[in-house]
N, C-alpha and C positions, 0 to 999 in steps of 0.2 A: 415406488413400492414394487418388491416383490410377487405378481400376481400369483405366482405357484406358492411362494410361502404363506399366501392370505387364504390360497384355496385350501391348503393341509391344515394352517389353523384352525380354521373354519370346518371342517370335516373334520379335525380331531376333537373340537369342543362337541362336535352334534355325536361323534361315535363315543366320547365320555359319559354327553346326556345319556343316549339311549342305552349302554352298557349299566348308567347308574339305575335307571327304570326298571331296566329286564333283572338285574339281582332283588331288585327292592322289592316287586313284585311278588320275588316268592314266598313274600311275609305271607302270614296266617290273615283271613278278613277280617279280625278280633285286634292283631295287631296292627295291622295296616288303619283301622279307624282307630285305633289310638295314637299312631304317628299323626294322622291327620288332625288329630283334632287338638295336639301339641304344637304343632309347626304350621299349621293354615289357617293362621292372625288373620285380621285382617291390617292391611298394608297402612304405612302411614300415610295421611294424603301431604303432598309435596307440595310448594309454590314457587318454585324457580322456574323460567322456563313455561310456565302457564299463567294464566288468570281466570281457570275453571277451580271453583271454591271445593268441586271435593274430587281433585287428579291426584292418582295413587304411582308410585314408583312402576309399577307393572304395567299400567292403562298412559303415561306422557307420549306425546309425541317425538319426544329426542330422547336420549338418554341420559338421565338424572341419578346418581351417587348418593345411598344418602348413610351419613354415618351417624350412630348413636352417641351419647357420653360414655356409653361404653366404650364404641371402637376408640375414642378417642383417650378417653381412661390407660386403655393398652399400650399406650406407646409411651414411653418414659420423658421423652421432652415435653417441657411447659411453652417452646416453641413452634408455635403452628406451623411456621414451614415444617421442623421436622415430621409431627405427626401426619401432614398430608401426604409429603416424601412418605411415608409408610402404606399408606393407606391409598393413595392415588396412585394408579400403576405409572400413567402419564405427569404425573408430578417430579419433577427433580430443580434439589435446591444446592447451591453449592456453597463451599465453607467462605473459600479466596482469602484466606491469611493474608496478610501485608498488600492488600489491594485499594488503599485509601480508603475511600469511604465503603466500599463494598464489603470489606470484613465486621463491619459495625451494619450494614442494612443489605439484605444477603440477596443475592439474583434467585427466581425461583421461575420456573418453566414449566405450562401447562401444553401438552404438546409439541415439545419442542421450538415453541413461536417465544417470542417474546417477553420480557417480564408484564410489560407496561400495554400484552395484546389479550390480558385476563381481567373480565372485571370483577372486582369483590365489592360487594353488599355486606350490609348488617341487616339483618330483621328486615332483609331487599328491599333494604336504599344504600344508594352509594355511598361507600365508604371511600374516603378522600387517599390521596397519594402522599409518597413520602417527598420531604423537600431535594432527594438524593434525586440528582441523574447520572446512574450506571452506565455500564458496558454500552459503548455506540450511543449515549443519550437515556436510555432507557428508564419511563420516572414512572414506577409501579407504588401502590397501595405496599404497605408493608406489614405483613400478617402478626409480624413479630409485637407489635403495639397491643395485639388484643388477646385477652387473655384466657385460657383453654378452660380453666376451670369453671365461666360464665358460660360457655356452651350448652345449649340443650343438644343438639343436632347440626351437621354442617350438609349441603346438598350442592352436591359439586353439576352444573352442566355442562355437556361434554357435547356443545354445540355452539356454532356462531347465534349470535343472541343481540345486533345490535340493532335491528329493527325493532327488539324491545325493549334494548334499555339504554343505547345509543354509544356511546364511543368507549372504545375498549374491548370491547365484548366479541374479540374475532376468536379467538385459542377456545373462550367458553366463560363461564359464571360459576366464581364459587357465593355461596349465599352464606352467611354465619349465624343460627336461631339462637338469638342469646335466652337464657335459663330460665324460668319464673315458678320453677315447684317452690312450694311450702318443703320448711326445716332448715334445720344448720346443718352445717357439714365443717368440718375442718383438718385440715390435712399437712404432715409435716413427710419431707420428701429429703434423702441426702443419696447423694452418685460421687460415684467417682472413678476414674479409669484405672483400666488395670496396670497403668505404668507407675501412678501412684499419683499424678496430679490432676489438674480437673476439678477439683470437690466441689462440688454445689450442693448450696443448701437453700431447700424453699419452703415456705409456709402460706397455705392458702386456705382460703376463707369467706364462706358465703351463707348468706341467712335470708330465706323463703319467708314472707306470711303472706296470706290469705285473709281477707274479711269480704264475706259476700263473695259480687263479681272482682272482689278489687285484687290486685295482686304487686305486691312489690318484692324485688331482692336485689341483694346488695350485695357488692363482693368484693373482695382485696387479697392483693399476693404481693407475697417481697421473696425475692431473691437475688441469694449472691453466688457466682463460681468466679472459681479463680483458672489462670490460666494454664491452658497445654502446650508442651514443647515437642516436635522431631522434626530435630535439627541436630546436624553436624555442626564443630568448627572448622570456618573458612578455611579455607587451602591460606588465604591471604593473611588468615590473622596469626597462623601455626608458625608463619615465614617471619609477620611482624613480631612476635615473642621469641622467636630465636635469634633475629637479630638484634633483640634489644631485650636483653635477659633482666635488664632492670626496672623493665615496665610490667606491671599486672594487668595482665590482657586478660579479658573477662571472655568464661569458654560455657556455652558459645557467646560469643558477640552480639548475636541477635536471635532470636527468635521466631519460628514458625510456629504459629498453632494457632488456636483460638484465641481468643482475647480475656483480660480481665476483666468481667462484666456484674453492676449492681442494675438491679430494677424494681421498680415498683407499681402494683396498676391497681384501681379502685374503680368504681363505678355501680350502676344499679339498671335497671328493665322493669318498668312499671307499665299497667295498663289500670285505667279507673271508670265503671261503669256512670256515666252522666246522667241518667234515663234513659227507659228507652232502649232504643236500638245504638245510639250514640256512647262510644268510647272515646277518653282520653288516653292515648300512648305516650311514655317516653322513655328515652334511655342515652346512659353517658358512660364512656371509657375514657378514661385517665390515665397517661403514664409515663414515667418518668425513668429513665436512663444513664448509665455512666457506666463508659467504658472504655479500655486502653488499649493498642496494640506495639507492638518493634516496629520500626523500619528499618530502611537499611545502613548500613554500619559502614562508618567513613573511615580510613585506613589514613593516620597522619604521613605514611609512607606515599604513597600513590595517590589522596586526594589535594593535589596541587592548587586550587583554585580554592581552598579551603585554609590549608594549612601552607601560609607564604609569607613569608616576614619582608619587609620593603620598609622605605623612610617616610610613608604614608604615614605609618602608626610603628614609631622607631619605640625601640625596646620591646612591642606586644609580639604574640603568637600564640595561636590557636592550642598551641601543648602545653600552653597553661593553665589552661581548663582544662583539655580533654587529653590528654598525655598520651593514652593507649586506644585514640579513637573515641567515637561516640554513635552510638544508636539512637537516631532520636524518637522521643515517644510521642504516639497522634491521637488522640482521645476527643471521644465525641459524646457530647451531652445531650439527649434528646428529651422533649417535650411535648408530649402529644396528647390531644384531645379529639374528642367524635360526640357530637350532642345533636340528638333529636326529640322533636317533640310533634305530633300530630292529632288528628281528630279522625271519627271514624263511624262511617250509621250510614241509614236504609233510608231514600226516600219513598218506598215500597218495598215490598217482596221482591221485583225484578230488579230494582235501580239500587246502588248503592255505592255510597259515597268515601272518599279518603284524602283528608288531605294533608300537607306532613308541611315542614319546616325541618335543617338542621345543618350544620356550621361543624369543618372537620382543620383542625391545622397542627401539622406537623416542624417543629422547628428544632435543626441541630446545629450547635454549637460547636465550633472545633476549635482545638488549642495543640501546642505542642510545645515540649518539654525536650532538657537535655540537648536542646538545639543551636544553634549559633545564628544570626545575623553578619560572616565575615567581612562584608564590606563595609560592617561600620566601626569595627577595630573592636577596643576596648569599652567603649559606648554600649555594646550588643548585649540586651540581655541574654538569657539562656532558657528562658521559657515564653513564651506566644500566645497571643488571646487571637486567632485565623478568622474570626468571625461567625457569621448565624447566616443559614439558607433557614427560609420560611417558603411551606405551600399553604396558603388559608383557600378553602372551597365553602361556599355557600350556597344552598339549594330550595328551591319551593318546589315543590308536587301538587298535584291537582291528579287526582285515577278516579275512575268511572268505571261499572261493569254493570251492564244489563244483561237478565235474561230474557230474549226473545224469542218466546212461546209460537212455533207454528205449528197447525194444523196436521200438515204434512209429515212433522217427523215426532218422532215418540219421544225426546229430549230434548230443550232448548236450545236455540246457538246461543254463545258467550259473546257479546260486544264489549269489547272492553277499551276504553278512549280516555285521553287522559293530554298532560300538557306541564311541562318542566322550564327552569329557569333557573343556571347557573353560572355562579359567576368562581372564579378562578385568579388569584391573585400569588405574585412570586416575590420574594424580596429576598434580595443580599444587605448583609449590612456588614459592612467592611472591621479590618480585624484590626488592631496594635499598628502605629505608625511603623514603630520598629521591624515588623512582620512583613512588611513589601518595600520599606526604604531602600532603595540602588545610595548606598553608602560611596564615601569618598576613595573607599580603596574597590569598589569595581575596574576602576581604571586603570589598575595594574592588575584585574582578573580577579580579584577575589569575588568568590558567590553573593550578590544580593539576596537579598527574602530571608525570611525563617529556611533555615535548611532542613531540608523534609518533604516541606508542604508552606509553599507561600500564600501567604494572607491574604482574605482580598482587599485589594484596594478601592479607594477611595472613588477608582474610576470604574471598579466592576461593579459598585454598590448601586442600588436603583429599587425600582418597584414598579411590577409592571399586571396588567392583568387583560383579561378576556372573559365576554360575558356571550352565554348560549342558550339560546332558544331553541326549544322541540315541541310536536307534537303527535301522539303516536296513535293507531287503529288499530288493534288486535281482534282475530274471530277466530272462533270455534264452531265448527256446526259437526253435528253429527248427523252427516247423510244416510244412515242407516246404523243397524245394531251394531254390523260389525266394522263400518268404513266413516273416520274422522276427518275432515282435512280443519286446516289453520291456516292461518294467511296475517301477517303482519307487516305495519306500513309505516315508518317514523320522519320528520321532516325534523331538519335541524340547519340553525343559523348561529355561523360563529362570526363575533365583530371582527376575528383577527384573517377570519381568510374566506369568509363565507358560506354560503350551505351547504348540504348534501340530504339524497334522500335513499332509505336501502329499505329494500323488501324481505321476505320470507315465509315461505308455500311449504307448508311440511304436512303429514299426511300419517294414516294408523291405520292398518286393515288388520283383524283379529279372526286370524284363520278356522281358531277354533275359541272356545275360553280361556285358555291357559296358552295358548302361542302366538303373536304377533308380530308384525311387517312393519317398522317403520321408516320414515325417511324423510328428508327436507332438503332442501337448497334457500341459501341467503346470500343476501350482499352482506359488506360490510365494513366499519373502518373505525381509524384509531386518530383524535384530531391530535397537530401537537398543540404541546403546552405552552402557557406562559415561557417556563422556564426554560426548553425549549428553544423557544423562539428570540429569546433577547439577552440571554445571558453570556459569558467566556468564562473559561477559568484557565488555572495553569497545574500543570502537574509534574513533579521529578519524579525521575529514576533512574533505573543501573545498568547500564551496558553489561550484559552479562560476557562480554568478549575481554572490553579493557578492564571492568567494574570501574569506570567513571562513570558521575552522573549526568542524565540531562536534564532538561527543562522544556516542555512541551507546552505552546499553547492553542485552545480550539476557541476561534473567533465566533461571536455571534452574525449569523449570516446578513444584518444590517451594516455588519464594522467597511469600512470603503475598502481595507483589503483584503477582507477577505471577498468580498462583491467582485472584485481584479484580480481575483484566482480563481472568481468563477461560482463562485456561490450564489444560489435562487433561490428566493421565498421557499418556505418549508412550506408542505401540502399536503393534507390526509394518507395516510396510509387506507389501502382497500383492498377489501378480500373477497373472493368468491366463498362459498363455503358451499361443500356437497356431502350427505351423512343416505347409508342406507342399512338397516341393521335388523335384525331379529331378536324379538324375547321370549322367554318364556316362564310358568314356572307349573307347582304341581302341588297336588293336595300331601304327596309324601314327601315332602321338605327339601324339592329341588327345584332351583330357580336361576335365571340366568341372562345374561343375553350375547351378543355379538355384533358388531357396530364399526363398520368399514367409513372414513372421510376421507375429503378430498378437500384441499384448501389454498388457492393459489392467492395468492399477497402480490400486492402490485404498490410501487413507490414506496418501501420499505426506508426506513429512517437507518442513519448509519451513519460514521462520518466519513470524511473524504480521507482522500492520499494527505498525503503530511507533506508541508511545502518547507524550502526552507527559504529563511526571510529575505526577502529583496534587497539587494545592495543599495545604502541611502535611505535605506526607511528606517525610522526611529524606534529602536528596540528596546525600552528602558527598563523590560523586565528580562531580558537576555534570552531571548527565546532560544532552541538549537532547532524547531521545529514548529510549523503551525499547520491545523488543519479548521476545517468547520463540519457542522450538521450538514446531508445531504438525504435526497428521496432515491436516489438513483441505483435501486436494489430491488428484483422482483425473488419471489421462489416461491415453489410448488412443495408442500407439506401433505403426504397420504401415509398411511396408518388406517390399524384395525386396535379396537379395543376389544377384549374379551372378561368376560365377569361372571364366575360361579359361584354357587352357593348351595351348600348340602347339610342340612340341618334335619337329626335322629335322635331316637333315645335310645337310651343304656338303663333300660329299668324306669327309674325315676328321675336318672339323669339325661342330660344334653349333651350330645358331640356336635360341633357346626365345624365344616370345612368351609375356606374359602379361598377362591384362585381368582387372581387377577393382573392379564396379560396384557402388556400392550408392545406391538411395533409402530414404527414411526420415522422416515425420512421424510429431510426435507433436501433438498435440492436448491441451486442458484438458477435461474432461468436467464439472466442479464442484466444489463444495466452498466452505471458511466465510475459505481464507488468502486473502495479498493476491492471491495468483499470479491465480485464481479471480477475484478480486472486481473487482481493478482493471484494465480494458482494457487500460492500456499496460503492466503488467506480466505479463500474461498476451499479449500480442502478443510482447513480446522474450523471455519462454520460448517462445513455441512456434516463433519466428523466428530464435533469437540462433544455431542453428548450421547446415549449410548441408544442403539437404535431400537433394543426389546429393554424391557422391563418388566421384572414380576411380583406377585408377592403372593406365598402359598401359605395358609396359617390355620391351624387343628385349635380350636379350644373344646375344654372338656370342662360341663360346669355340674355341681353338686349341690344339694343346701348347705354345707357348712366351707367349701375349698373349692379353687380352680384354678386350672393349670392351660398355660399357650403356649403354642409353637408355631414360630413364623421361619421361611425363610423366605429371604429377599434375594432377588436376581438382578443386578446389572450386564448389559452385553458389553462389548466390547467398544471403547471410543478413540481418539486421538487426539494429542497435542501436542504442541511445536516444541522442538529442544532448542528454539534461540537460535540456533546455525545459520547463517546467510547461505550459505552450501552444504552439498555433503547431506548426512542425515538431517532433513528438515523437518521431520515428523517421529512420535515416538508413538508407536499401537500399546495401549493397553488391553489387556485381555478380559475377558468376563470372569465377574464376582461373583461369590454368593455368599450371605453372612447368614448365620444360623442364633437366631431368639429366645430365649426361654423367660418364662412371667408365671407365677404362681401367686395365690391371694388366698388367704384362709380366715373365718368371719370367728374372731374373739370370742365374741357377742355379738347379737343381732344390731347392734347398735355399733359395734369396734370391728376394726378390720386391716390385714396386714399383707402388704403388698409386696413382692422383690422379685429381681430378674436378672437378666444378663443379656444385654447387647452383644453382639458378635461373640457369641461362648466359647469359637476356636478362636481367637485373638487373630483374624485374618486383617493382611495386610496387601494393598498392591505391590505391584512392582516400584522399583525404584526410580526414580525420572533424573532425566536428563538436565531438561531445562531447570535451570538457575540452581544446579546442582552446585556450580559455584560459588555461591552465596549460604551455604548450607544447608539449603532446602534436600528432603529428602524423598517423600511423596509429593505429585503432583499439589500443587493449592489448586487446579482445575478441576481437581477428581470432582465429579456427582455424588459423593458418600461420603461420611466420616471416615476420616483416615489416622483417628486419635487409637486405633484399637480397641479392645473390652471395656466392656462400662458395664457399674455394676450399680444397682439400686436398692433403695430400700424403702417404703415409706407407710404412714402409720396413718388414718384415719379415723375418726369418733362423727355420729351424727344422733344429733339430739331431732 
């Protein structure tokens, strides 16, 4: 990091504070205790990050994010990654069109670390992962499963956390509080972009009661969009139609954009008083998936190994089906579930007791369509059942919190002890015989597999699991009025590669009431997984040089050779973690903080160099390449987050400003993978996402209407044009898209919502890479790059 650019941050958030103080000030004393007694709430108290039963956002020892259903209300996607992409300045999620499975389960990065180095909570317990392993292995929770409208509050930490809640938790904690007001609510929602496609339509739904202490709600949403296109036709296919004016060449050939997507999700959050001090909790999310994208489009001119007539299969060819090419389609069905249930009471005033149960599994389905098997001639269907990845997680809890009353100090310390047990379970189950057959005409080169995406086989199929034990110490003491420290301790044993133990000592001095100091240092680390650890798969793609395709495969690091190219037991990732920052706020509606980390990651997960296969070994899925999982990746991650808050009235009404900054490099420091080794691949990690991020946004709120305005800032990132020479890198420059949201109340009961997404219909620049293919914006970009979107939507609550 930049030290001069964190000192000017930093000294331009404190000369904003004090600039906003010194005008605010010259209010009248009449107005000034009317602002205050408008805007100085008292705070919500938080629970991510602590286990003091009443820590408020202002008073934590890290820094804690907390967004209302309002904040979350604002932002037009029913997709959580999006809305946190808004709202989290260190949030960025990316689209990746035609990226196999990543365009259906999307990468999303909290500090620039890792998908799979953030842990998410429901109602803070862990919420399971998706059965997908992304980019380099990466196998993260997938936000997209749970549904926005069941939100009370989301409380993002913006701190290493795995001394308290054990692996995962290096980048930080988002928490999700799901809903339990009393009332219905129901909501009809349609979008669409300003190119004209896109339409989404969604309908959501949720109903509150109350009896007593008892509380249950229930909720359901369906939605459908259909898909976005910016795309070019191929240089390739403009050549295939001219040369062959008798074919209808479909333009484009293939498609970039978002996917064709149906979803549905259900579920409920109940808590039921037992006597007593003793509560019953539970809650379940449901949901269900289907959705389609393009691949890439096979050119009967150029793809040889596809389209070849031989006395294998005399009289057949591939241009009898597919005459002018074919695009094949990869569709993913997902099935997900998250159910908890626990107990909860006092065995005194100090002691009190919690203890949970609950069972998360995410399972998708791939198939593909419009595709070919050509090595098995005329035998080959033309559509694929590819199989089911399944992640099943199952968990017990045991938490403990005493307060221990001393003499000495004027407020309890917090002990809080407790003890976990999880078990982790992966499974493949293999696809259509047809979808990984090596057919009879491989042997004059025609492609085995479903082409696209081969099946898994019979031999990648398995079930494999890992079971973990912890148990953790948390304290709070408060050494005086104004000086807190914390100290937490967690012990963990995994069957698959053994224990680890990580600490963290963070601290609060409150210099005055309204301004405070805080800071910590933690270990930390991320185990791998099951799937991970035992699984291969194979992947095609496109030379964007010749547009032929290949076939890649990544061994699991048990296969013997990949162990003979070098492959070693997989083993924790570990991090340092260093945070030291400032908050403050004020009785005239200004509040804030600043929060500098430092995070060095040591044996980072990644794969290796891509080998190609040894001469004499048995290649029966044709590999053109193979690599595996490796640790052999360290890097240094520092960043400043910045966060304001300026809330006034206008009469009777409310203005709230909010700004929120963040910078963030991360750096390669060494190691034996490619990331490491190879310049240009170690340039687009340390360059691929954007090193500021902002988001500045005005609302203005009235009894009867309200009006926002957001913009949103990206800096500048990089990504490769595919070139083995020459320009190997393309600079994108820095965004910024401009918001507009307005809401006007029918009846106190009705209410009408609409907006506009990027209101100048801003667009990046053009890209390079796989501009051959018809791609026209990066699929890497950090943002929508669909253009304007516009909304509408209509709510009633009884």
């Amino acid at each position: 990091m930049n030290i001069k650019r964190s000192q000017i941050a930093s000294a331009a958030a404190f000369c904003a504070c004090n600039a906003l103080i010194n005008a605010h000030a010259q209010n009248t004393s009449a107005q000034a205790a009317q602002i205050a007694s408008a805007t100085d709430t008292p705070q919500a108290v938080v629970v991510t990050g602590t286990r003091v039963s009443n820590r408020t956002q202002f008073d934590t020892l890290a820094p804690v994010d907390v967004f209302s259903r309002e904040d979350i209300a604002s932002v037009e996607s029913s997709d959580l990654n999006d809305v946190l992409a808004q709202l989290v300045p260190s949030y960025v999620v990316q689209r990746l069109p035609m990226a196999d499975g990543q365009v259906f389960v999307r990468p999303a990065t909290l500090r620039g670390l890792s998908p799979d180095q953030t842990l998410v909570l429901v109602n803070g317990r862990r919420f399971h992962r998706s059965a997908l392993l992304g980019s380099r292995g990466a196998q993260a929770a997938d936000l997209a499963q749970i549904p926005t409208s069941a939100i009370k509050r989301i409380e993002v930490l913006r701190d290493g956390a795995s001394a308290q809640y054990g692996s995962d938790a290096i980048a930080g904690v988002i928490n999700i509080i799901l809903d339990d007001t009393p009332g219905t609510e129901i909501t009809a929602q349609h979008s669409q972009y300003g190119e004209g496609d896109g339409k989404s339509n969604e309908v959501r739904f949720k109903h509150g009661f109350a009896f007593g202490d008892n509380r249950v709600l229930v909720f359901a949403e369906a939605m459908q969009s259909d898909p976005t296109s910016r795309t070019r036709q191929r240089v390739d296919a403009i050549a295939l139609q001219a040369a062959h004016p008798e074919l209808k060449v479909p333009n484009p050939v293939q498609r970039w954009g978002q996917p064709d997507l149906k979803s549905q999700r259900i579920g409920y959050n109940s808590s039921f008083n037992l006597g007593g001090e003793t509560v019953l909790y539970s809650y379940a999310l449901l949901a269900h998936s289907d959705s389609t994208s393009d691949f890439n489009w096979r050119n009967p001119d150029t793809s040889t190994t596809v389209y070849k007539t031989s006395t294998v299969f005399p009289g057949w060819d591939v241009r009898s089906i597919y005459p002018a090419g074919f695009s094949p389609q990869y569709s993913n069905e997902q099935n997900d579930v998250h159910w908890l249930a626990g107990l909860r009471g006092r065995f005194s005033d100090e002691l009190a007791w919690d203890v949970s149960a609950s069972y998360g599994r995410n399972a998708i389905d791939y198939s593909m369509s419009n595709s070919i098997n050509a090595s098995m001639g005329p035998l080959s269907p033309t559509a694929f059942y590819l199989g089911r990845l399944t992640q099943e997680e199952k968990l017990l809890n045991a938490n403990f919190n005493y307060e221990w009353r001393m003499a000495a100090l004027a407020q309890p310390v917090n002990l809080a002890f407790g003890a976990e047990f999880r078990n982790e379970t992966y499974k493949v189950r293999a696809g259509d015989v047809a979808s990984y057959t090596v057919g009879p005409g491989a042997a004059i080169g025609l492609d085995a597999n479903s082409n696209g995406a081969p099946g898994f086989s019979d031999r990648q199929a398995g079930k494999w699991g890992q079971d973990s034990y912890a148990a953790y110490l948390d304290v709070e003491a408060p050494v005086s009025k104004s000086f807190t420290l914390g100290a937490a301790l967690r012990y963990e044993n995994f069957s698959e590669f053994g224990n680890t133990t990580n600490g963290k000592l963070s601290a609060r001095y409150a210099v005055t009431p309204d301004f405070a100091i805080r800071g910590s240092y933690s270990t930390g680390f991320r185990a791998p997984t099951p799937g991970q650890l035992n699984t291969n798969s194979t992947t095609q793609g496109l030379d964007t040089k010749t547009l032929l395709v290949f076939t890649s495969g990544r061994l699991s690091n048990t296969d013997p050779l990949a162990i003979a190219l070098g492959a070693k037991p997989l083993k924790p990732e570990e991090s340092k973690n260093l945070s030291l920052g400032v908050t403050w706020k004020t009785a005239l509606g200004l509040s804030g903080s600043v929060d500098f980390y430092d995070i060095k990651l040591s044996d980072r997960f990644s794969t290796s160099a891509s080998f190609a296969v040894p001469a004499g070994v048995a290649n029966p899925l044709r590999y053109t390449s193979i690599n595996y999982f490796t640790n052999d990746f360290d890097t240094t991650t520092r960043g400043i987050d910045v966060v304001g808050n300026y809330l006034t009235l206008l009469g009777r009404d409310k203005l709230n400003f909010t700004l929120a900054y963040n910078y963030n490099r991360t750096t390669v420091d060494g190691g034996r993978s490619s990331v490491a080794t190879n310049s240009s691949q170690r340039t687009i990690f340390e360059e691929r996402l954007p090193r500021q991020k902002a988001t500045l946004s005005a609302a203005y709120d009235t009894t009867s209407w309200a009006a926002l305005a957001r913009v949103r800032y990206y800096g500048a990132w990089t990504d490769s044009t595919g070139n083995a020479t020459g320009d190997i890198f393309q600079r994108f420059g820095a965004m910024h898209f401009f918001d507009l949201a307005g809401s006007y109340k029918i009846t106190p009961k009705q209410s009408l919502r609409f907006g506009i997404d990027n209101v100048f219909n801003k667009y990046p620049d053009e890209a390079v890479f796989q501009a051959s293919r018809g791609l026209i914006y990066s699929r890497n970009a950090p943002y929508d790059t669909d253009g304007r979107n516009l909304y509408i939507d209509y709510t009633v609550k009884f």
